[in-house]
C-alpha positions in Angstrom: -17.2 -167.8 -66.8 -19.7 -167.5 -63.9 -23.2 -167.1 -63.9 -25.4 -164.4 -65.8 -28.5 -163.3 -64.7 -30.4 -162.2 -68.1 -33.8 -160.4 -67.9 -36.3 -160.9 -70.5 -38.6 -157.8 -71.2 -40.9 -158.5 -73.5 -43.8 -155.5 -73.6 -46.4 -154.2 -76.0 -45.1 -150.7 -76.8 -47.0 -147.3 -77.3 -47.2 -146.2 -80.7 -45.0 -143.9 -81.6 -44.7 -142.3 -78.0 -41.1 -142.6 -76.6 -41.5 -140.7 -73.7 -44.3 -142.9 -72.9 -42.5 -145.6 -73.3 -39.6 -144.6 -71.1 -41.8 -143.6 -68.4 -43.6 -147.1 -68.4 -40.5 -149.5 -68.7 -38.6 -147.2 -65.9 -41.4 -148.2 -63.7 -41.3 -151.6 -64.6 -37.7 -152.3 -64.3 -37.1 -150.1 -61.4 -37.8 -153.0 -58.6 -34.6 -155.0 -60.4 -31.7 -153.1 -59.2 -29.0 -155.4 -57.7 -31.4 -158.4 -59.0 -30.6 -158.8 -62.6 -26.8 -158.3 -65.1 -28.8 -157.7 -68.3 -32.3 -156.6 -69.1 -33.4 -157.0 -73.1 -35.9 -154.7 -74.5 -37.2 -155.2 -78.1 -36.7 -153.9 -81.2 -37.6 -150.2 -81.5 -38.9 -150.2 -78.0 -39.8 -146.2 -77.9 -42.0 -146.6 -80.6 -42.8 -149.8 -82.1 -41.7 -151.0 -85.8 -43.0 -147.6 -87.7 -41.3 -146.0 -91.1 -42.3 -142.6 -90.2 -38.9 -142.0 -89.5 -38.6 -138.4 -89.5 -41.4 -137.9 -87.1 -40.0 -139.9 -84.4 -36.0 -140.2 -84.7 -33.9 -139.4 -81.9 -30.5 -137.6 -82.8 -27.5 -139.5 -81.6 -26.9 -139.1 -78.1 -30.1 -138.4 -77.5 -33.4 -138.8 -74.6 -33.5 -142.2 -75.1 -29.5 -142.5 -74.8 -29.1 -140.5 -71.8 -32.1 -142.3 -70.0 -30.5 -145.8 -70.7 -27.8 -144.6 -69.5 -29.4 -143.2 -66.2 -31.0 -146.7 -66.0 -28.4 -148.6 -66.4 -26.3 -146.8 -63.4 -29.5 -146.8 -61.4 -30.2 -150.6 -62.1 -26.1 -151.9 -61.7 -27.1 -153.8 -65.1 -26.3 -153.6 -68.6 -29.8 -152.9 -71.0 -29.9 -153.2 -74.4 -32.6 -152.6 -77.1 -32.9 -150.9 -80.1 -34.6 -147.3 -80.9 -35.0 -145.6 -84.2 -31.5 -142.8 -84.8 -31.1 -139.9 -86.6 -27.6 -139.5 -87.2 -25.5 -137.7 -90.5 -29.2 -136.5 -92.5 -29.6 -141.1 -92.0 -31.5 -142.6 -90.2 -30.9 -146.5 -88.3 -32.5 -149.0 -86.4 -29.6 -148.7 -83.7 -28.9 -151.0 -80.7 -28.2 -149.2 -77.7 -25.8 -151.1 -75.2 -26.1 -149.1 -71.9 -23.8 -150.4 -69.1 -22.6 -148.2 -65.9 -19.3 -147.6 -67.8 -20.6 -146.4 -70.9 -22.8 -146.7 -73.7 -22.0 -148.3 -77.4 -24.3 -149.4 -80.5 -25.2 -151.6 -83.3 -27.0 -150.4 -86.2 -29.1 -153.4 -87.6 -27.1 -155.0 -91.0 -30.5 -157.0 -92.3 -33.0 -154.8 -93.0 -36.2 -156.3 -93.6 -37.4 -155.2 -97.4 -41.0 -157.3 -97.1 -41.8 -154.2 -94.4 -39.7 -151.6 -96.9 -37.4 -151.0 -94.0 -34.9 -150.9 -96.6 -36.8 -147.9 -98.1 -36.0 -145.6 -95.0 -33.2 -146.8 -93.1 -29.4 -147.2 -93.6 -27.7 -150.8 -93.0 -25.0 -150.9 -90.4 -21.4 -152.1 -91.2 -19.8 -152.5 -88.2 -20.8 -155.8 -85.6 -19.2 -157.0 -82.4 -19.5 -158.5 -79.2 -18.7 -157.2 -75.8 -17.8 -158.9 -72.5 -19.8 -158.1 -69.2 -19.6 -159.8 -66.0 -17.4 -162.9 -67.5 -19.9 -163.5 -70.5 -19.3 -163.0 -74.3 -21.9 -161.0 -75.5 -23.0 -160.5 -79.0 -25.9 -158.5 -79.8 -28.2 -158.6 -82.8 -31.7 -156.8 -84.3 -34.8 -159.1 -85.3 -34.2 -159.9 -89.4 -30.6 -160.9 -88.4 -31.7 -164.1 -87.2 -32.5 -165.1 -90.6 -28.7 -165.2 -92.2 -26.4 -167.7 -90.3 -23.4 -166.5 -91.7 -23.6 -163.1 -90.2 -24.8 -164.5 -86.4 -21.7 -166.6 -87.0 -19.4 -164.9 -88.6 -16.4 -166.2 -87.8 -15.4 -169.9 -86.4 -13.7 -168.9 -83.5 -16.5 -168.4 -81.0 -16.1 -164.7 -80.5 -19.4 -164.6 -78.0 -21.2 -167.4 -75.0 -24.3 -165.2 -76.2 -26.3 -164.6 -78.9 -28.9 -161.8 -78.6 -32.1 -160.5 -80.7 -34.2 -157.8 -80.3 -37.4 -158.3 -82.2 -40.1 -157.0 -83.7 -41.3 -160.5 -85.1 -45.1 -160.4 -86.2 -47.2 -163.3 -85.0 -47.8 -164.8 -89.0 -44.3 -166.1 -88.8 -43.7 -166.8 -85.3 -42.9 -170.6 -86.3 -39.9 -169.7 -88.1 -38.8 -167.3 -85.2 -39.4 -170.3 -82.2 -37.0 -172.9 -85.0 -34.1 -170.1 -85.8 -33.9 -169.3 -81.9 -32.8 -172.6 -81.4 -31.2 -173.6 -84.4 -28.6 -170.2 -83.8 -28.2 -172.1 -80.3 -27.2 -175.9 -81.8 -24.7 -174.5 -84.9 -22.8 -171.6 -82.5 -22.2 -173.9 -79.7 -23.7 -170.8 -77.9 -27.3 -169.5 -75.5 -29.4 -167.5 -77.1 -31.6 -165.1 -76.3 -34.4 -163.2 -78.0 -37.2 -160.9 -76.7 -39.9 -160.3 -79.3 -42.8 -157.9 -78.7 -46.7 -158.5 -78.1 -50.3 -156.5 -78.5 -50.5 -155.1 -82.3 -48.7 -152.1 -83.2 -50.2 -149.0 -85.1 -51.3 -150.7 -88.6 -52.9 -153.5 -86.7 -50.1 -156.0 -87.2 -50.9 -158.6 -83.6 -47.3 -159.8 -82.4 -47.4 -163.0 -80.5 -44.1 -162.2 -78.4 -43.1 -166.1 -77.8 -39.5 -164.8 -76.3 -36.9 -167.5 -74.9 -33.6 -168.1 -73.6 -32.3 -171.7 -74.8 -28.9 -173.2 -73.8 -26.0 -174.1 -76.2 -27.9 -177.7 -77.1 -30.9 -175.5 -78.0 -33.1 -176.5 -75.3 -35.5 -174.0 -73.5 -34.9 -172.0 -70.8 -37.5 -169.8 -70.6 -40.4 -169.6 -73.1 -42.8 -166.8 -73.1 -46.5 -167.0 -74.2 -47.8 -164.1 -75.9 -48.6 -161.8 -72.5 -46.4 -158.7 -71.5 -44.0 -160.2 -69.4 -40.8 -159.9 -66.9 -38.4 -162.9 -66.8 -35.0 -163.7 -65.5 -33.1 -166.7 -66.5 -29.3 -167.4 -65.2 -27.0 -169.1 -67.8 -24.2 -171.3 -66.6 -21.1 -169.9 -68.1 -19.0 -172.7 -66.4 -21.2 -175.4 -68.5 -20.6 -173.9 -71.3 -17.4 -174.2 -71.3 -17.7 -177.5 -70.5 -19.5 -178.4 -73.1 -17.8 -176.7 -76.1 -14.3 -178.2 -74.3 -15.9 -181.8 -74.5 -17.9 -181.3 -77.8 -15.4 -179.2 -80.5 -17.3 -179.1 -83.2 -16.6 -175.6 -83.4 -12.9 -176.2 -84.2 -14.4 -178.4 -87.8 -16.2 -175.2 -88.4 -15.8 -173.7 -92.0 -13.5 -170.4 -92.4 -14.6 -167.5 -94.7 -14.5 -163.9 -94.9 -17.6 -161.4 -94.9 -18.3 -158.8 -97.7 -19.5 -155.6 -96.5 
């Protein structure tokens, strides 16, 4: 493993206004082509964190697809963030994984029944991880920081990087800074998470508080609570270093998930 060059985007969406939002984050990302590997957006990045689902779905394969795609070609980076999907008379809080080759998705598993998320969208069964530019990559949505067993999954180390996209309000921000870095410690693994900021269209204020942290859990980059730009490189080669010197991931339990 070399060195990845991850870009953290955390931004204060416009209500329920994807083409707003596309328009604004093109312009923003635009000056990073040949500068960054991965840019993460937040959760439901076109829109912000709304239930009114069947005003502002996209169908599979749609706008917000094709442009991520565009983006990605344009930028020579991978970008990943999640956007509310219409897909089979269902609808899914669905990460979009936009490289130059190709496009793939994860529909978030955890949905989040204090916000009645439940109520309106369909869990995803299926979860992976994907290598780009010598990294492990494993990709996750917001409430799926709160089950260890499902970031982990299995004991073999699949991924060198854990990802969340987040819509984390600020009330429980303390609990988002502690499970950042406590996904870090257990999975031997960095971890990455970009929250959003400003308040969304209820009024909820989100405190953003997005951060890379190293396989030991230490900071990397911590945001405040400001839109904000940030690229971090992780060390792939001390990594490996350290999970070859330190194997408590061979010790690690074995089970089998229920789907």
């Amino acid at each position: 493993m070399g060195k990845l060059r991850v870009t953290l985007a955390q931004q204060a969406p416009v209500w329920s206004d994807p083409a707003a939002n596309r328009a604004r984050l093109e312009a923003l990302l635009s000056p990073l082509a040949g500068k960054t590997d991965l840019i993460v957006l937040p959760e439901t990045f076109t829109t912000g964190f709304t239930m009114a689902v069947e005003s502002v779905a996209e169908p599979a394969g749609g706008p917000t697809v094709r442009w991520l795609q565009s983006l990605s070609r344009t930028l020579d980076a991978a970008v990943t963030g999640s956007v509310i999907t219409s897909e089979g008379g269902k609808y899914y809080n669905r990460l979009l994984w936009a490289t130059p080759e190709g496009m793939r998705h994860y529909d978030k598993r955890h949905l989040f029944r204090f916000g009645h998320e439940n109520d309106h969208f369909t869990a995803g069964r299926r979860v992976w991880s994907a290598e780009w530019r010598g990294m492990r990559i494993c990709p996750l949505v917001c409430y799926d920081l709160r089950f260890p067993v499902f970031s982990r999954r299995r004991p073999d180390l699949d991924y060198d990087l854990l990802l969340y996209v987040a819509n984390w309000p600020a009330v429980r921000v303390y609990p988002w800074q502690q499970l950042l870095k406590a996904r870090a410690i257990e999975n031997q693994a960095f971890v990455v998470g970009v929250n959003r900021v400003g308040s969304d269209g209820h009024g909820v204020p989100y405190s953003g508080d997005s951060a890379a942290h190293d396989f030991l859990g230490q900071p990397l980059v911590e945001l405040d609570d400001q839109p904000a730009l940030r690229t971090v490189e992780l060390d792939g080669a001390a990594l490996r270093a350290f999970r070859d010197k330190f194997q408590a991931h061979l010790d690690a339990d074995r089970f089998t998930l229920e789907w």
